[in-house]
N, C-alpha and C positions, 0 to 999 in steps of 0.2 A: 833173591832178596839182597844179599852180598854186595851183588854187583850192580844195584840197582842205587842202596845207600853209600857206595863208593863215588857211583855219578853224582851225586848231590853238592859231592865238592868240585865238579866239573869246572871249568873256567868259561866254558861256552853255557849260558841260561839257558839256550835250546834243551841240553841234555839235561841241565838239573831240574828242567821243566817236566821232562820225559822221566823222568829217575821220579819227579814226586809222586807222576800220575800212576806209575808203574806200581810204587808202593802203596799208592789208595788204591788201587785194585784188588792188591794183597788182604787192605785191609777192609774192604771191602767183603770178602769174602771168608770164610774160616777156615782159611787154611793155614794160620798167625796162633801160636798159643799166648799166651796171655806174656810172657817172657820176652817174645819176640814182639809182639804187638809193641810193647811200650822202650821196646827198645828201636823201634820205628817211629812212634810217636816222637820219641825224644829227639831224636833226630832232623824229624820234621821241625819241631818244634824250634830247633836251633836255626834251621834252614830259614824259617819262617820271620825271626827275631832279626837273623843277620841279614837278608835277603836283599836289595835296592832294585833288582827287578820286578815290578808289580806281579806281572801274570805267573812267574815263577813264585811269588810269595802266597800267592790265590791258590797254586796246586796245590801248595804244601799245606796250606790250610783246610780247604778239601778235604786233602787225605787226611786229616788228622778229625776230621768231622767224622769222616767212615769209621773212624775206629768206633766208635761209639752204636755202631750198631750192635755189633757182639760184644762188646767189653765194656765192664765200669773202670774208667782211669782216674786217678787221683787228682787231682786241684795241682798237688804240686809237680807233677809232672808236667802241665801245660803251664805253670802259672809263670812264667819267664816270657810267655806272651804278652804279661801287663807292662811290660816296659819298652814295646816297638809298639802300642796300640795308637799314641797319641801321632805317630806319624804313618799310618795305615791309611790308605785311601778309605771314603766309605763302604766300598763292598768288598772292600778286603776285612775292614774293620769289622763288619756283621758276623764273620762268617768266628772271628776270633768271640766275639762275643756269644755266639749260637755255644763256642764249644767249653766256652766258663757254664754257660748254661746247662749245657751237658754232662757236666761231673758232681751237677745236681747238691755243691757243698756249699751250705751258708756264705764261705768263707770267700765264695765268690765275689758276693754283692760289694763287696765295696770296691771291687777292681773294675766293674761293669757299669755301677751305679755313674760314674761323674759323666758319662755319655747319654744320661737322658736328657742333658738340654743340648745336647748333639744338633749342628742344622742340616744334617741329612734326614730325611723322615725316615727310610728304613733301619738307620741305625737306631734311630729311636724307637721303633718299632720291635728290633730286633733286643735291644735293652727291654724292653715291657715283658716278650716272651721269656725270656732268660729268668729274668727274676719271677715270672710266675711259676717258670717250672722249679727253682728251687725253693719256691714259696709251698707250691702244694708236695713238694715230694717232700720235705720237713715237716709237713700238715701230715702227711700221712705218715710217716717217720721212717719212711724209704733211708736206707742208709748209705756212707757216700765211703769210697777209700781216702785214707790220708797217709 
């Protein structure tokens, strides 16, 4: 894991490509406690923010999707994603939006919402899911970390 978020500051994008996928695998799986998880998140997350290579900002986004299979993450931990969103390609943008989506916290909507008149259709599509899912986990009173 170490060595893996050391490569992320690589100078070569090949490796920090291989460093993201390497930590979505991590987190992918449960081998990550909740400590370490979001201390890879965050990392991604800076990766993600700071990144100018597309396919290397797609890994990092990825992987920070994965986390969300085993872990509830907080809003604020991702939320430094809302200020690289407006220069994100579309399907790099989706995937940042899936993962506002995913922290399942009111608090999201408004970092997600200004992308429904988005003219990609899947980002706009991927804004519709996002706010539903924090629409019915609120309905149900699912609770979010902050």
């Amino acid at each position: 894991m170490f060595a893996a978020l050391e490569a992320l500051t690589d100078r070569d994008p090949n490796r920090r490509d291989v460093a993201a996928e390497v930590l979505g695998d991590l987190l992918r799986g449960i081998a990550l406690n909740a400590d370490s998880t979001r201390l890879v998140v965050g990392r991604l997350v800076s990766l993600a923010v700071n990144e100018s290579v597309t396919k290397v900002r797609e890994s990092a986004l990825n992987s920070i999707s994965e986390a969300f299979n085993h872990h509830s993450l907080p809003l604020s931990l991702v939320q430094p994603l809302a200020a690289a969103m407006p220069t994100m390609e579309p399907e790099v943008l989706a995937h940042a939006i899936y993962i506002f989506g995913a922290t399942y916290d009111p608090q999201a909507r408004p970092l997600i919402e200004p992308f429904l008149n988005h003219p990609d259709t899947d980002v706009r599509e991927e804004v519709e899911r996002a706010l539903a899912e924090i629409t019915t986990s609120t309905a149900e009173g699912r609770s979010h970390n902050s």
